[in-house]
N, C-alpha and C positions, 0 to 999 in steps of 0.2 A: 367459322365453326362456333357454334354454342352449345352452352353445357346447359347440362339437367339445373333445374332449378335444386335448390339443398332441400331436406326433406328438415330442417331443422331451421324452420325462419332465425332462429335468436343467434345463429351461428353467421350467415350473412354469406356463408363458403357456399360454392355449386361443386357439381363432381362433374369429372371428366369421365365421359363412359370410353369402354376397352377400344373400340374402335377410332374416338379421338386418338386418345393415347398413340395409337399404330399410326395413324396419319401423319403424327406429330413426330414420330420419332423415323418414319420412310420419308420426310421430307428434310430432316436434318439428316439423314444420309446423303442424301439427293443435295443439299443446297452446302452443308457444311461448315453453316454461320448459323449460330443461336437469334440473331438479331434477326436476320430473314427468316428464320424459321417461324418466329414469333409474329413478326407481321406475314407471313404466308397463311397461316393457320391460325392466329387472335388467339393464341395461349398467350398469357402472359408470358414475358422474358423471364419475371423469379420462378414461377411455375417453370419455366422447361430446365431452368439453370435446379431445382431442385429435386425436378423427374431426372436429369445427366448423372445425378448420382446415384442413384437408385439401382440395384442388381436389375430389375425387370427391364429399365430402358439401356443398360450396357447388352443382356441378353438378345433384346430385341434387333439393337443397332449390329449384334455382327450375326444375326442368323437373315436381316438383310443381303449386309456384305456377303455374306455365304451364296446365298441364291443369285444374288448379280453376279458374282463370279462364275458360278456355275453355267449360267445364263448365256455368258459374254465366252467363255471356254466352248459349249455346244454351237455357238454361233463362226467360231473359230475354226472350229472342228470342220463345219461345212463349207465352209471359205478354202480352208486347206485340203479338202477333198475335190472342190470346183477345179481350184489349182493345179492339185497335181494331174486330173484330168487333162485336161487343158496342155497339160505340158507334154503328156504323154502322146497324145496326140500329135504336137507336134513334133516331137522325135520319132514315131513314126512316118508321120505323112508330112512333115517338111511346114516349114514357114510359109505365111500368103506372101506373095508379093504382085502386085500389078503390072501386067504386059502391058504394054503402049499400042504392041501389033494388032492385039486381039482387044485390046479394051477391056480384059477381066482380067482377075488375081487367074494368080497358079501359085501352084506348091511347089516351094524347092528346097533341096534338103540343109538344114541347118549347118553350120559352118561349126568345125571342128572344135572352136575355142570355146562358143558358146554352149556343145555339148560336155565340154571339160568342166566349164564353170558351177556347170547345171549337176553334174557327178560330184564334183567336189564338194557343192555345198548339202548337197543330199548326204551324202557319207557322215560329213561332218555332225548334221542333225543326228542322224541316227546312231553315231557314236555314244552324243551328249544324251540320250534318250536309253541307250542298254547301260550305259554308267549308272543310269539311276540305282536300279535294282542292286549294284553290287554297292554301293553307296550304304542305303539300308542293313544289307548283310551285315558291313564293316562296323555299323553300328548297331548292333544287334548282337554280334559276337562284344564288341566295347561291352556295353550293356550285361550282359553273358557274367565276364569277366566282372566288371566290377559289383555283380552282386553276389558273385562267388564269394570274393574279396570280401564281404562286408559281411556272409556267413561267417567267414573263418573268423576274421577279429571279434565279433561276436562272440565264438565257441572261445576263443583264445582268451575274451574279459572272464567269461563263466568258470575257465580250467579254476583249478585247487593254485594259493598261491606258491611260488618255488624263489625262497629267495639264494642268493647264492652265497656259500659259507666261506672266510675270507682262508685265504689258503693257510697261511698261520696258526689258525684255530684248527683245521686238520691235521697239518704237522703235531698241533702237542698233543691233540688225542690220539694219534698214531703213537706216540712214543711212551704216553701215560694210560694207554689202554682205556680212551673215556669217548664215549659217543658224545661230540658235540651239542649233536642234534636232540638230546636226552635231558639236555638243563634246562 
């Protein structure tokens, strides 16, 4: 990769245009060593060690990670649909297996344990999968709650102050007819 010549000979610096930059920081996603990044791509090692700190190349590196996730999650998605296809099928129309007699597969219906296994472990996902939602709820009422909480003490620092008068000092002005509260 090379950069623009500097528009400023006396300065001796070149600029890296936006698209380097994106190269440089999708292949230190991709590779995950500064040292390979730098010989992948001819940035310099201090150059990428002082782009790493930079809000723009932390930005960059997880709206990367975002996409590859997303990416790698849709790819999943159709895998787990092939699958359950696939499965479904043969819990209605049975396992292949090979006749010797005729020399072709036949279908024959799956064996008891292994449609137990196949139920169980379906359940199971889809347990961990409606937890979710109520998960969020739980924390949401949490949430709720502790910002209720954080009005009232709020309202509670703002009230008028009320200190309390020692019971002593009530007693003599009940007896001497004197509002404590009045001195």
């Amino acid at each position: 990769m090379k950069r623009k010549k500097s528009i400023y000979p006396e300065h001796g610096r070149a600029h890296w245009t936006e698209q380097q930059k994106l190269e440089a920081v999708a292949t230190y996603v991709m590779l995950g060593n500064m040292v390979e990044t730098a010989l992948v791509t001819s940035v310099p090692l201090d150059t990428l060690k002082v782009w790493k700190k930079t809000d723009w190349f932390r930005e960059l590196q997880l709206q990367i990670r975002d996409e590859d996730v997303q990416q790698l999650d849709t790819n999943i998605q159709k895998v787990v649909g092939k699958a359950l296809k696939a499965l479904e099928d043969r819990l209605d129309n049975g396992d292949y297996q090979y006749d010797p007699k005729t020399g072709k597969p036949v279908r024959i219906p799956i064996k008891a344990t292994v449609a137990l296994k196949v139920t169980t472990e379906l359940l199971t996902k889809q347990d961990k999968l409606r937890a979710v939602p109520q998960k969020l709820e739980v924390e949401k009422t949490i949430d709720a709650r502790l910002m209720k909480l954080a009005e009232e003490f709020a309202r509670f620092a703002k009230s008028r102050d009320v200190t309390p008068v020692p019971s002593n000092i009530v007693e003599m002005s009940v007896i001497t007819n004197i509002n404590p509260l009045n001195d």
